[in-house]
C-alpha positions as CSV (number, residue, x, y, z in Angstrom):
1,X,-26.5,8.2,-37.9
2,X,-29.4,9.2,-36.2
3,X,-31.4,5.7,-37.2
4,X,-27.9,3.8,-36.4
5,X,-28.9,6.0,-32.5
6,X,-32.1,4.5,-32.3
7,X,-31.5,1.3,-32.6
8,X,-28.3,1.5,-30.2
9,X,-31.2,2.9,-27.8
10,X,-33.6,0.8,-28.6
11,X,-31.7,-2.6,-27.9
12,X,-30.1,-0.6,-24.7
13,X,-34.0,0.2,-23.8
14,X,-34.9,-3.8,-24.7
15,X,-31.7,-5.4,-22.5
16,X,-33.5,-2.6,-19.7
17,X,-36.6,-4.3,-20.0
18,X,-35.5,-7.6,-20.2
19,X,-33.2,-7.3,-16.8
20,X,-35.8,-5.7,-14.9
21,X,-38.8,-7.9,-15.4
22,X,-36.8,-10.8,-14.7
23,X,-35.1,-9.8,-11.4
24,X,-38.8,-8.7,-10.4
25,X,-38.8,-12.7,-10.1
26,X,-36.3,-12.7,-7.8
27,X,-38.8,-13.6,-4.7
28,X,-40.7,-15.9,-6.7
29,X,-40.9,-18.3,-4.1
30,X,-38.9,-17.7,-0.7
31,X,-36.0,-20.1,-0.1
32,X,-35.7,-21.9,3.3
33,X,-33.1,-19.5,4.4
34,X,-33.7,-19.3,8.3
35,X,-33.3,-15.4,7.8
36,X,-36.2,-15.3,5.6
37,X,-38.2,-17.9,7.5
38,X,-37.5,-15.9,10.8
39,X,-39.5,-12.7,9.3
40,X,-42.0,-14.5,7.9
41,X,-43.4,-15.8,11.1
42,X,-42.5,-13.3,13.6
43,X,-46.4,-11.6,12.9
44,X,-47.3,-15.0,14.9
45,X,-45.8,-13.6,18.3
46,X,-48.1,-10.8,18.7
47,X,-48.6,-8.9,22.2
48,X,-44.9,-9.3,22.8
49,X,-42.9,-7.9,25.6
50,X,-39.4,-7.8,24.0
51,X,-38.9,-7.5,20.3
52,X,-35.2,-8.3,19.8
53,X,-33.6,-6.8,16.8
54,X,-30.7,-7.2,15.5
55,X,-28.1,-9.2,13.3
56,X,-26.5,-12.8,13.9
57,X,-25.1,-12.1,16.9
58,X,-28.8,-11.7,18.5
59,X,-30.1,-15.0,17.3
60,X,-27.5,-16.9,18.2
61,X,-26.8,-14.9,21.6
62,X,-30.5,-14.4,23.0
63,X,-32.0,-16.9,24.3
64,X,-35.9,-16.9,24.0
65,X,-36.4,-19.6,26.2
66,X,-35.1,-17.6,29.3
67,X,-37.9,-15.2,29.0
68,X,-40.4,-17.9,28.4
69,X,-39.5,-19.2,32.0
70,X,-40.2,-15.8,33.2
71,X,-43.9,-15.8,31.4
72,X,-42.5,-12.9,29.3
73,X,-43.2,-12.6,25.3
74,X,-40.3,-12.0,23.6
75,X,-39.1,-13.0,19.5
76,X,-35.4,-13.0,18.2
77,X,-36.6,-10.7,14.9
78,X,-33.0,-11.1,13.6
79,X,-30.9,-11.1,9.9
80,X,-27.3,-11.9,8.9
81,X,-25.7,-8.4,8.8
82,X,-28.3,-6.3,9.9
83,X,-27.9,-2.8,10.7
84,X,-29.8,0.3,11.1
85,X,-31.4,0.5,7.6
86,X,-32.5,-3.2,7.7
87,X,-33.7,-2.4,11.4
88,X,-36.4,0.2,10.0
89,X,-37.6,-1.8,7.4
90,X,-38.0,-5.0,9.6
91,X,-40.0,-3.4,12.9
92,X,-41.8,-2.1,10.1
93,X,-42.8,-4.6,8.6
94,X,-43.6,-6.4,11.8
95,X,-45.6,-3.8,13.1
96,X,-47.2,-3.7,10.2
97,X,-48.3,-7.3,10.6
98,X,-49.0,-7.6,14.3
99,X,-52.1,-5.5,16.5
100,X,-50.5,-5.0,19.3
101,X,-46.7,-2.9,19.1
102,X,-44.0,-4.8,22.1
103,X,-43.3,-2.9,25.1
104,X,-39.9,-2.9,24.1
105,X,-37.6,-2.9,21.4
106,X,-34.1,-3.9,22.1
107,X,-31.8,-2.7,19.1
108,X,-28.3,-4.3,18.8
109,X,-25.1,-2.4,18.4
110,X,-21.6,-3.8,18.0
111,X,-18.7,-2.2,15.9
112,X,-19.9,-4.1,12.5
113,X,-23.0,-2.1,12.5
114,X,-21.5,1.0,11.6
115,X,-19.5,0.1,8.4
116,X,-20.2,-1.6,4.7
117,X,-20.3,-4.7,6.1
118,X,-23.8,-4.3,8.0
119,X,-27.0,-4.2,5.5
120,X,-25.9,-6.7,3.0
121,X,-28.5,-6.1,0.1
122,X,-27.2,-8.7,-1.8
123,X,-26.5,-11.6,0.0
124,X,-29.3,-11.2,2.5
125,X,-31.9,-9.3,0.7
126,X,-34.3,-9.8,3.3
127,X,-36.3,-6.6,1.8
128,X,-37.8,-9.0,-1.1
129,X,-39.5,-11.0,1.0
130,X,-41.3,-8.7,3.6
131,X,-45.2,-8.7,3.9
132,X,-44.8,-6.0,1.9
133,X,-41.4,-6.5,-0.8
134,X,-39.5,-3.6,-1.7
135,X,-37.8,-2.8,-4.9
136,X,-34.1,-2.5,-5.6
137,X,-35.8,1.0,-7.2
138,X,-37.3,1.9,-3.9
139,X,-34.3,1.6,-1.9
140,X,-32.2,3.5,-4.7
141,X,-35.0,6.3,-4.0
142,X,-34.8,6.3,-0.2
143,X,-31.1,6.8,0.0
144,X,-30.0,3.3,1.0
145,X,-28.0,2.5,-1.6
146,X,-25.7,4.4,-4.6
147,X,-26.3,3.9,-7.5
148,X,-23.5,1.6,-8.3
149,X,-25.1,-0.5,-5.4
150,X,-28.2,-0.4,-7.5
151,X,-26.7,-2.0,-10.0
152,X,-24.8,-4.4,-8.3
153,X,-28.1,-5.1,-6.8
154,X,-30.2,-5.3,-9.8
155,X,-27.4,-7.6,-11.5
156,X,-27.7,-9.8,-8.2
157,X,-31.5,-9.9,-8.7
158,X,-32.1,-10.7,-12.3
159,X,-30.0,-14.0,-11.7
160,X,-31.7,-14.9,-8.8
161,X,-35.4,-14.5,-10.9
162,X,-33.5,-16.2,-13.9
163,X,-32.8,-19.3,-11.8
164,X,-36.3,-19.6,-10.1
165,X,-37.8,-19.0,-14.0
166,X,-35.8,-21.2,-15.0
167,X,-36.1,-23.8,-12.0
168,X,-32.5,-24.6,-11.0
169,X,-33.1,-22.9,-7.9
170,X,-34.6,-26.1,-6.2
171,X,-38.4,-26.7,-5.9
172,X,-40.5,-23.9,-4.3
173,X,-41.1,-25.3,-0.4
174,X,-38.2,-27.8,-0.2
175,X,-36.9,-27.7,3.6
176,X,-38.7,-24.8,4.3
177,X,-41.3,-26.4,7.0
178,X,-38.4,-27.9,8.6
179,X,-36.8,-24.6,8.8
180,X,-40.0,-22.8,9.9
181,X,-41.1,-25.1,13.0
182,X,-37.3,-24.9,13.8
183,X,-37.8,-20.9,13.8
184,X,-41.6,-21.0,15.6
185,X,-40.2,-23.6,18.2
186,X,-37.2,-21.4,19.3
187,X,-39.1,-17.7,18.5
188,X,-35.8,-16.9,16.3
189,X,-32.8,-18.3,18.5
190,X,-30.6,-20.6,17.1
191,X,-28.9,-22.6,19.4
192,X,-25.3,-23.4,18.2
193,X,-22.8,-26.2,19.6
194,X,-19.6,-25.5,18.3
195,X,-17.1,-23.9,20.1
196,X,-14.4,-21.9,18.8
197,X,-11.2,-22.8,17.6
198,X,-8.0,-21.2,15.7
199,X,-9.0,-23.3,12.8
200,X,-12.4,-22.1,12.7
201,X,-10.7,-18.2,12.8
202,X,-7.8,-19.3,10.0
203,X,-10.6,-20.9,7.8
204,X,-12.5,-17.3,7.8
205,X,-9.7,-15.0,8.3
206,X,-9.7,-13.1,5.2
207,X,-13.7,-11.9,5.8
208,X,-12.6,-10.7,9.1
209,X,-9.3,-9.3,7.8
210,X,-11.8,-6.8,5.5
211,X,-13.0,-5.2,8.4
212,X,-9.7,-3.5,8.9
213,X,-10.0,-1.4,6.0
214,X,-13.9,-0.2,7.3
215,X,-14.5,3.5,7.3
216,X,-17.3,4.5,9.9
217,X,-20.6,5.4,8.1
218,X,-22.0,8.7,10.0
219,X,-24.9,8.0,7.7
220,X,-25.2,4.6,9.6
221,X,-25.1,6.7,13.1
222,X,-28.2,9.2,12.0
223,X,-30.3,6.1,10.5
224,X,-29.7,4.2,13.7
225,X,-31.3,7.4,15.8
226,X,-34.2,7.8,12.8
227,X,-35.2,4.0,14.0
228,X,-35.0,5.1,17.8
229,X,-37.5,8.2,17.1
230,X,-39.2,6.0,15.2
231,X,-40.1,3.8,17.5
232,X,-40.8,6.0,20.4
233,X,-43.6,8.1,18.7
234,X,-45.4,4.5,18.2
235,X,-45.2,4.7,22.0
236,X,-42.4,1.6,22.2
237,X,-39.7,1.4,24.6
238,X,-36.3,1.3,22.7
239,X,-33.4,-0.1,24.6
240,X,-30.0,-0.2,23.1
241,X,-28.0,-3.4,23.9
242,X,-24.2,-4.8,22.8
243,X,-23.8,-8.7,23.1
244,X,-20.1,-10.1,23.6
245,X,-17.9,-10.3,20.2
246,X,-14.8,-12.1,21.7
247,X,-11.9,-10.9,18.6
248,X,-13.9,-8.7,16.8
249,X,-12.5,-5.3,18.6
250,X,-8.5,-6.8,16.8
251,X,-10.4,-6.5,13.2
252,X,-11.3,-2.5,13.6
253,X,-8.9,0.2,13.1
254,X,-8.1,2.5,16.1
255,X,-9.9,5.5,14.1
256,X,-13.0,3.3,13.8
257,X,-12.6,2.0,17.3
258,X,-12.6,5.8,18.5
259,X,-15.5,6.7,16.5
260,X,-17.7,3.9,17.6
261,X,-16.5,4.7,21.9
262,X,-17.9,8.3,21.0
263,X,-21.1,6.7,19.6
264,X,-22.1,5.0,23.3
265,X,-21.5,8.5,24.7
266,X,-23.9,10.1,22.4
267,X,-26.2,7.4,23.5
268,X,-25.3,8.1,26.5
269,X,-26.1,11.8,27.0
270,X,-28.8,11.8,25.0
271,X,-30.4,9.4,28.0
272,X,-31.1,6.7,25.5
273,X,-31.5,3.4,27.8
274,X,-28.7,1.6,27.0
275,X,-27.2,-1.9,28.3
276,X,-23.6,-1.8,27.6
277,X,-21.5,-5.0,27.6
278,X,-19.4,-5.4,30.3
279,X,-19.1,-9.5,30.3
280,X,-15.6,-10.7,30.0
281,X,-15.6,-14.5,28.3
282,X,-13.5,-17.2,27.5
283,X,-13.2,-19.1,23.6
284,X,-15.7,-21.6,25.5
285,X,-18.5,-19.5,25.4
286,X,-18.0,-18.4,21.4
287,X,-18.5,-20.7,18.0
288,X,-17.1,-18.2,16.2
289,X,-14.4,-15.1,16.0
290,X,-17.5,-12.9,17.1
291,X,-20.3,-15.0,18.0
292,X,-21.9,-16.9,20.7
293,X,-22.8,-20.7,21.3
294,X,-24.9,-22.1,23.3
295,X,-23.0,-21.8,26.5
296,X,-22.6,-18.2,25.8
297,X,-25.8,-17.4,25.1
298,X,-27.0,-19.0,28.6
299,X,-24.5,-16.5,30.3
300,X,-25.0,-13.6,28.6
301,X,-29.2,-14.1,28.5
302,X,-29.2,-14.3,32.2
303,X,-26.9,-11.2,32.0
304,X,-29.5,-9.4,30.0
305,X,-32.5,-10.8,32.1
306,X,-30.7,-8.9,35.1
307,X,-29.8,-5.8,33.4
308,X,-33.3,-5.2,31.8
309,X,-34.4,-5.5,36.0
310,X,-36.0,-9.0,35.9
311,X,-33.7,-10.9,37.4
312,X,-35.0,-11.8,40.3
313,X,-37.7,-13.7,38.7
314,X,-35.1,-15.7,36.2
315,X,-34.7,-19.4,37.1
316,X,-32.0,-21.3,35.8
């Protein structure tokens, strides 16, 4: 019984082994995933004057260009579902690449920040490919994830470093210059056409519909405020900023929708600078259920500009 044990152990110990080397191949070679590629270069805007954090809605609703005109440095450091535990390790790993910290940091808010949805290890696991990668371990360690997100991580992983291995993940470097000059040219915006339709919301209804069932994470609040200290003892301006979401406010439950309202006060009182959105626009200026095209990002940049006291410099 106890050799029968052993073994049991031993090929249990084996499988182990086996799963964990190969997801350690999981960043092998990065993919030209404009996410990754917009990390990757942001340590070539040094000496900036706005660091812009945040998820989609930032890259596709700030537009660099604007502050450009106004000979102010400024870089769209943004990721697919970011939220406050993908903001530390990013501005970390910025800072840790650049000389000179921004004068300011503006972190995003929006009601998706707050819930499951935001920090999505597995389909964005931007950690693996920072300067510095960290390990699905590491983040089990820190507190980011539970340990059945571990494992749903680690499983996610060990196919990713199987395929690469294995090479039916494409060839290392294909489309990724294309993606990178894109990404340099812009300094992270990505301008976007479409405008939004019904058929555009009925195609992606059910992801939205998900959101109804979100609880919100209080761990989520006091991560967000651990950034904000964070950054101020580097001596770095923080600025809290909302961008227009058109629907997304009809895909949160009322007790989430409270929860979130008595967030902004807390930012309020706590004199946190804070540029609330108070922009009221039309389908035309969306490509998306909750994000912005190019028309909106025009609108609301110049909106920004103003509230952040420039505006009298901005040229359209």
């Amino acid at each position: 019984m106890l050799a029968l044990l052993k073994r049991g152990f031993g090929l249990v110990g084996v499988v182990f082994a086996i799963v964990f080397g190969i997801s350690r191949f999981d960043n092998r070679f990065a993919p030209p995933d404009p996410n990754v590629v917009r990390m990757s270069v942001a340590a070539k805007f040094d000496k900036l004057d706005y660091l812009i954090v945040g998820p989609s809605y930032v890259y596709n609703a700030i537009d660099t260009r604007a502050f450009d005109r106004l000979t102010l440095r400024s870089y769209d450091l943004a990721v697919a579902t970011a939220g406050p535990y993908y903001y530390e390790l990013m501005i970390n790993d910025y800072l840790g690449q650049t000389k000179v910290v921004p004068r300011t940091i503006l972190l995003n808010i929006s009601l998706i920040t707050f819930c499951e949805e935001s920090d999505n290890w597995i389909n964005y696991p931007i950690y693996r490919y920072l300067h510095g990668p960290i390990s699905n371990e590491d983040l089990f360690c820190r507190g980011y994830i539970s340990m059945p997100e571990y494992v749903k991580i680690t499983r996610a992983s060990f196919k990713t470093g199987f395929a690469k291995l294995a090479g039916l993940d494409g060839k290392p470097g294909t489309g990724l210059e294309a993606v990178r000059l894109e990404t340099e040219r812009f300094k992270g915006f990505v301008p976007k056409d479409e405008v939004y339709s019904d058929a555009i919301l009925r195609r992606n209804i059910a992801v939205y519909e998900q959101c109804l069932a979100c609880e919100f994470l209080e761990k989520k609040e006091a991560q967000l405020f651990k950034v904000i200290e964070e950054c101020q003892s580097r001596g770095i301006k923080v600025i809290i900023n909302e961008i227009p979401t058109f629907m997304l406010e009809n895909f949160f439950n009322d007790i989430y929708k409270v929860r979130y309202k008595r967030l902004r006060s807390i930012i309020i009182d706590r004199h946190i600078n804070f540029i609330e959105n108070n922009l009221l626009l039309d389908r035309s200026c969306f490509s998306s259920p909750d994000h912005m095209n190019t028309k909106g990002a025009e609108i609301y940049t110049a909106y920004l500009i103003n509230r952040l006291g420039v505006s009298k410099k901005y040229q359209n």
